[in-house]
C-alpha atoms as a printed R data frame, in Angstrom:
    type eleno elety resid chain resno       x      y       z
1   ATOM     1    CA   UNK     A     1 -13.249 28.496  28.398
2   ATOM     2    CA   UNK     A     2 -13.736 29.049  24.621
3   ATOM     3    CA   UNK     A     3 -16.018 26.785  22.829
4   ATOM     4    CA   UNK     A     4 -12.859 25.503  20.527
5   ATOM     5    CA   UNK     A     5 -11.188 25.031  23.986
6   ATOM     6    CA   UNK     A     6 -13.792 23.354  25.443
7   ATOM     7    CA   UNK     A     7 -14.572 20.573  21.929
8   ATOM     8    CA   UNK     A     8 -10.850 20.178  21.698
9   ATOM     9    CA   UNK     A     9 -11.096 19.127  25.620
10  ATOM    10    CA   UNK     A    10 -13.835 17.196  25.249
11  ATOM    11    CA   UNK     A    11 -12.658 15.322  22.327
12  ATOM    12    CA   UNK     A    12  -9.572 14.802  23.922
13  ATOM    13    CA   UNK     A    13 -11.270 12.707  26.506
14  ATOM    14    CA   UNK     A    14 -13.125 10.704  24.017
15  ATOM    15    CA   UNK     A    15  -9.964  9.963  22.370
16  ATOM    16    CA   UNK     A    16  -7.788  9.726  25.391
17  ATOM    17    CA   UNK     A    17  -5.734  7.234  24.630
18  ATOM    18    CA   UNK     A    18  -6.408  6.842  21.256
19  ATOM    19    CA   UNK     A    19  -2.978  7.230  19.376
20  ATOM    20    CA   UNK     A    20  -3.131  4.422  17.008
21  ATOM    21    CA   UNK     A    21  -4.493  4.661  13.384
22  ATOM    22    CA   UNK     A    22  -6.900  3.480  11.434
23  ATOM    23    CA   UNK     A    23  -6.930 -0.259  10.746
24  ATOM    24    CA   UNK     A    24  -5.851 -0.508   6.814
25  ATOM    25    CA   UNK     A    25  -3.909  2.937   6.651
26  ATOM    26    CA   UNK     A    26  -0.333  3.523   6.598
27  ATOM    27    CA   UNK     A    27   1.279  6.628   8.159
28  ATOM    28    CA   UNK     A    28   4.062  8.767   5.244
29  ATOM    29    CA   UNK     A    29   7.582  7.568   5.768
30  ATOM    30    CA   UNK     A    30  10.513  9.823   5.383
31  ATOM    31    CA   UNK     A    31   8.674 12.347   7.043
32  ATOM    32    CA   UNK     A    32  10.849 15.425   7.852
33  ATOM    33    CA   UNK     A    33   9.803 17.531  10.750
34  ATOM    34    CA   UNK     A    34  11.366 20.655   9.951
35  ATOM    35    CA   UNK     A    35  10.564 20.876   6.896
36  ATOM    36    CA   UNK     A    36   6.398 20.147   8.426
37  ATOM    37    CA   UNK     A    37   6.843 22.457  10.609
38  ATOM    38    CA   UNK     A    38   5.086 26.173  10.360
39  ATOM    39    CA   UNK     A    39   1.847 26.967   9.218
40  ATOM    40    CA   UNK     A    40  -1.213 25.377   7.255
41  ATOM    41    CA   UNK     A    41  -3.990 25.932   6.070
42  ATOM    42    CA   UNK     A    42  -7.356 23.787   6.696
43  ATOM    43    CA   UNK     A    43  -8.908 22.990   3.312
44  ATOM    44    CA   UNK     A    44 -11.119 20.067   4.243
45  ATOM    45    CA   UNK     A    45 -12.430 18.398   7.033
46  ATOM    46    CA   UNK     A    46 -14.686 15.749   8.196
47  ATOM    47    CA   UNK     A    47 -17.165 17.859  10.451
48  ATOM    48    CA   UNK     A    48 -16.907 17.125  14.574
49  ATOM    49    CA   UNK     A    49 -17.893 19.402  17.243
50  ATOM    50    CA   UNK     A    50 -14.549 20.704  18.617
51  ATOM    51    CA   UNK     A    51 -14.467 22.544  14.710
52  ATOM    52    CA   UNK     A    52 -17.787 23.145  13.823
53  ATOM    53    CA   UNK     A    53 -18.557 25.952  11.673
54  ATOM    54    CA   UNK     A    54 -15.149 27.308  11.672
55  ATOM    55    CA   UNK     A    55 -13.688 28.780   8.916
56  ATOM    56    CA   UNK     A    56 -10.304 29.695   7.903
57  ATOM    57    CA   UNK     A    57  -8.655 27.605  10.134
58  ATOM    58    CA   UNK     A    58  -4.880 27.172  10.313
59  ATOM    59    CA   UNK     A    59  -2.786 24.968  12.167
60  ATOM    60    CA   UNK     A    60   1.034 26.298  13.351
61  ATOM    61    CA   UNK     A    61   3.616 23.902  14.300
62  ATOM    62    CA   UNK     A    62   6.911 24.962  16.176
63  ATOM    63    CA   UNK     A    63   9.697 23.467  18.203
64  ATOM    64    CA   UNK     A    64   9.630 23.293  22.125
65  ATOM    65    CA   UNK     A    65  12.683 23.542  23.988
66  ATOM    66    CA   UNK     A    66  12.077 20.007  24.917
67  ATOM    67    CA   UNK     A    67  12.114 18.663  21.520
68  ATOM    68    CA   UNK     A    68   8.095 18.305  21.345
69  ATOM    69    CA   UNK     A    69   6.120 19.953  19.069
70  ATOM    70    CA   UNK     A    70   3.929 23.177  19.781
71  ATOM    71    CA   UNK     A    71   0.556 23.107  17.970
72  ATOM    72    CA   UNK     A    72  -1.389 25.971  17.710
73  ATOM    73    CA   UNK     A    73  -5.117 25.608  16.208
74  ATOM    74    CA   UNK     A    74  -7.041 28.876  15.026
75  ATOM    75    CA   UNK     A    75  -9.875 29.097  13.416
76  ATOM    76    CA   UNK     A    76 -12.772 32.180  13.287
77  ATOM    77    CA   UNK     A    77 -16.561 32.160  13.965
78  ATOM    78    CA   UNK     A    78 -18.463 34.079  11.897
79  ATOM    79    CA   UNK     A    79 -21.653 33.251  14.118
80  ATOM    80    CA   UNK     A    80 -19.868 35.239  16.909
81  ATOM    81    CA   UNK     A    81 -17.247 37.354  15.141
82  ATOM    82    CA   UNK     A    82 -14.673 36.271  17.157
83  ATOM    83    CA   UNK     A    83 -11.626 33.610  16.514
84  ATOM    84    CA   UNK     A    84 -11.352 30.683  18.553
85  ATOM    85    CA   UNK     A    85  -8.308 29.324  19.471
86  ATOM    86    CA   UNK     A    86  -6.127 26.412  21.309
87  ATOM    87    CA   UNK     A    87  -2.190 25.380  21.844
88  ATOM    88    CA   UNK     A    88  -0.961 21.895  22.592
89  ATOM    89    CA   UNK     A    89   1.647 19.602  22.511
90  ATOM    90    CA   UNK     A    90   2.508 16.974  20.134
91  ATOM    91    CA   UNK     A    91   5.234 13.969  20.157
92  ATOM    92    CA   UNK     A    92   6.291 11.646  17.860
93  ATOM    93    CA   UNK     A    93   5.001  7.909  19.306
94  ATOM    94    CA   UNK     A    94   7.382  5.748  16.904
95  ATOM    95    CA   UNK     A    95  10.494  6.812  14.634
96  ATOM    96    CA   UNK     A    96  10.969 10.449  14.026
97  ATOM    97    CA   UNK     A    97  11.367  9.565  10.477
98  ATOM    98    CA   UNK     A    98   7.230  8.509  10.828
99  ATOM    99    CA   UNK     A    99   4.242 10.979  10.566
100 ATOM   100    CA   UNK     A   100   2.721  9.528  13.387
101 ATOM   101    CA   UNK     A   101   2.097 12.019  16.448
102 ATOM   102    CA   UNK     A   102  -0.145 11.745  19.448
103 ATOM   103    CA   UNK     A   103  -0.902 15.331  20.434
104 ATOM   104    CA   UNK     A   104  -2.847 16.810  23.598
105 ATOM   105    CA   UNK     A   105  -4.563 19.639  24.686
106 ATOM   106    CA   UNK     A   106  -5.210 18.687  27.981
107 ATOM   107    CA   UNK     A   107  -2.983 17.217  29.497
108 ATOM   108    CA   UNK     A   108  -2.419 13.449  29.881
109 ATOM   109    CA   UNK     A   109  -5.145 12.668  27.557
110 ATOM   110    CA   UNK     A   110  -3.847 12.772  23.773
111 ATOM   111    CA   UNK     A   111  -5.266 11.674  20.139
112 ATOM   112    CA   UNK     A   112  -3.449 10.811  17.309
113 ATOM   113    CA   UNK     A   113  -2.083 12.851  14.526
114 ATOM   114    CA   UNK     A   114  -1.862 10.540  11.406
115 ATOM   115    CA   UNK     A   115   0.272 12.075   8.406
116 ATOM   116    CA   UNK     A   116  -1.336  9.752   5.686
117 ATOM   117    CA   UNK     A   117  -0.656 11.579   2.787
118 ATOM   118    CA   UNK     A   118   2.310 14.593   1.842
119 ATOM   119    CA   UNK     A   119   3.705 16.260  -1.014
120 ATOM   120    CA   UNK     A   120   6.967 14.990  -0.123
121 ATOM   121    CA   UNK     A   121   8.871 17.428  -2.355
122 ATOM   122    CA   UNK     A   122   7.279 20.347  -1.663
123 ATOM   123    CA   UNK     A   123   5.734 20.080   1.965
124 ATOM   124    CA   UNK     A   124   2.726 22.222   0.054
125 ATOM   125    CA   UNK     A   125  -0.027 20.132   1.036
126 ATOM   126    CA   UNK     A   126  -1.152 17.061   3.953
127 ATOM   127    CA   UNK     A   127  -3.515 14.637   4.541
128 ATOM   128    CA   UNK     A   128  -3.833 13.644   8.455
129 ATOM   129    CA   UNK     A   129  -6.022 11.682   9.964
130 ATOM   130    CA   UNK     A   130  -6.944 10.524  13.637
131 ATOM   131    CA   UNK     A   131  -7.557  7.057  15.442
132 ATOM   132    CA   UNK     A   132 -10.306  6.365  13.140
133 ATOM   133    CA   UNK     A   133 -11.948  6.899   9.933
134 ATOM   134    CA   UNK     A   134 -14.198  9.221  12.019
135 ATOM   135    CA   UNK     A   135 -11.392 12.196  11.840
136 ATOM   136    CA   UNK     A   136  -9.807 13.396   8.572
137 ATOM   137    CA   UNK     A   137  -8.037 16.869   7.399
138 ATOM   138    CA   UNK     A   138  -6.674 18.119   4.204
139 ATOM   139    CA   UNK     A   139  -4.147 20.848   4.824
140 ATOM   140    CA   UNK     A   140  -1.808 23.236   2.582
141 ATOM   141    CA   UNK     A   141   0.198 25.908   2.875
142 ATOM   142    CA   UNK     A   142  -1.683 28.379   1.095
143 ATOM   143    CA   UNK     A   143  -5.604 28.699   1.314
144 ATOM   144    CA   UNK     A   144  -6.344 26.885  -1.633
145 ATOM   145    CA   UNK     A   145  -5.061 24.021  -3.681
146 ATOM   146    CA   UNK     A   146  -5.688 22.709  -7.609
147 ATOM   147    CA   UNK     A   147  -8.775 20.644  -7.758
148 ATOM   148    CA   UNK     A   148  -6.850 17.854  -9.308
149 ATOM   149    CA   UNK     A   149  -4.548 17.687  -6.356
150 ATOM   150    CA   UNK     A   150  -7.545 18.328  -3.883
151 ATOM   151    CA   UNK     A   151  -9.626 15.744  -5.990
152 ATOM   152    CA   UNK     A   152  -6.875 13.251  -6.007
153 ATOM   153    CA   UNK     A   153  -6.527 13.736  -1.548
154 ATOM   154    CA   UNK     A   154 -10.487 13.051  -1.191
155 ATOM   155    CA   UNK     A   155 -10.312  9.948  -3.905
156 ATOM   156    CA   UNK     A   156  -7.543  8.241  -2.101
157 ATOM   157    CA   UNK     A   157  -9.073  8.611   1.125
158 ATOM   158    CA   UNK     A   158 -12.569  7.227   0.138
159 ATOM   159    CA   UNK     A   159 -10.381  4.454  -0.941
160 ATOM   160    CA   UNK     A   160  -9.123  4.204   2.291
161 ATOM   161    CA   UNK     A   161 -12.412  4.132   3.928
162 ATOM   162    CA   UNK     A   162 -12.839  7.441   4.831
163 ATOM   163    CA   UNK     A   163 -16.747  8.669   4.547
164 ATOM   164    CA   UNK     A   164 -15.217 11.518   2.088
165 ATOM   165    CA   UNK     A   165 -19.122 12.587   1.516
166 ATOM   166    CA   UNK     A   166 -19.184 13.761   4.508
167 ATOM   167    CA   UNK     A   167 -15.789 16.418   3.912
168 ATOM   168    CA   UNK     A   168 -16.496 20.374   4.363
169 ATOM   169    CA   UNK     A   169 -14.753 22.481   2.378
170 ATOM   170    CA   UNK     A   170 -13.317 25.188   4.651
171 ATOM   171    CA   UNK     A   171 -13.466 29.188   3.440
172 ATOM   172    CA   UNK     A   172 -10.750 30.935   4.208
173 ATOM   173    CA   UNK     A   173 -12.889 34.698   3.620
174 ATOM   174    CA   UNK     A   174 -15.757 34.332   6.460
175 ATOM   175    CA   UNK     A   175 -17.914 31.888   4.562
176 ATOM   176    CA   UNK     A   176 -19.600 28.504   6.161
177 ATOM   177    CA   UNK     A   177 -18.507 25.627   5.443
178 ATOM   178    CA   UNK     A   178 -19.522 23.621   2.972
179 ATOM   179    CA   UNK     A   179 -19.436 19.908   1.329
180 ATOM   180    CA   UNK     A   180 -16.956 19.194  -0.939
181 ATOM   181    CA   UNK     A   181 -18.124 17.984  -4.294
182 ATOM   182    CA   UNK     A   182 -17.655 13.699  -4.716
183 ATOM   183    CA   UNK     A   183 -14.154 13.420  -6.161
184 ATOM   184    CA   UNK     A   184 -14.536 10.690  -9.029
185 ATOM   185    CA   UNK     A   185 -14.876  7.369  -8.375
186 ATOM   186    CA   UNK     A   186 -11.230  5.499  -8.648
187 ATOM   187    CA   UNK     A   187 -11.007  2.019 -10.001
188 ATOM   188    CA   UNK     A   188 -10.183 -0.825  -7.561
């Protein structure tokens, strides 16, 4: 088993049963599955093992037959030269309308998939979260995004709670990962 395979397994058993989110945050409404679906690009993370030093990672999301959503994680080593890699299976657990998934990779035990945050004309960019303030991405559809917007993702999560000192910034050319700079502080 691949070492991705293996922390996204792991994890999942930590997490099994784990779908809700974060006490204090509120999942987008409106959200629009077909328009979500396809592929992004991981610009920030909060570090775990299942992830760890992986760069130019990218999430794909596609239709199943059965109306659930294929995930497919990929991200590359540069330690060992090689990419890493994982599929799953995501559902919606309330309204489809919701950006709030629960998705496994081992099967029965899932985690969630919080959308907390989306350009909601554009689909261009996505904050998610898990069941806790322990698990955050920023994604967008190309590799990079405007400091102010990427600023502006990291500031509303630390006001959320999120330990945003603790983001990685992830290359998408081979490089480690590395911390994000503090986004400015935002009034109460």
């Amino acid at each position: 088993m691949k070492t991705l395979e293996i922390g996204v397994v792991l994890s999942a058993l930590l997490l099994a049963g784990c779908a809700g989110v974060p006490s204090g945050v509120r999942v987008v409404e409106g959200f629009d599955l077909q328009r979500y679906l396809g592929t992004w690009h991981e610009i920030a993370r909060l570090d775990h093992p299942f992830e760890r030093g992986l760069t130019r990672v990218t999430a794909t999301y596609s239709r199943n037959e059965d109306g659930s959503v294929a995930v497919h994680n990929r991200g590359y080593d540069p330690k060992s030269g090689a990419w890493k890699e994982v599929r799953g299976r995501a559902q919606f657990v309330a309204e489809p309308d919701k950006g709030r998934l629960k998705v496994t990779f081992f099967r029965p035990f899932y985690g969630a998939y919080n959308v907390i945050a989306l350009d909601r004309d554009a689909y261009s960019y996505a904050m998610v979260c898990g069941p806790s303030r322990s698990y955050l991405w920023i994604l967008a559809r190309e590799k990079t995004l405007p400091a102010s917007v990427l600023d502006g993702l990291i500031a509303e999560a630390r006001r959320l709670g999120f330990p945003t000192d603790g983001l990685l910034l992830v290359p998408h050319d081979g490089d480690t990962p590395t911390p994000a700079a503090p986004a400015p502080a935002v009034a109460p």
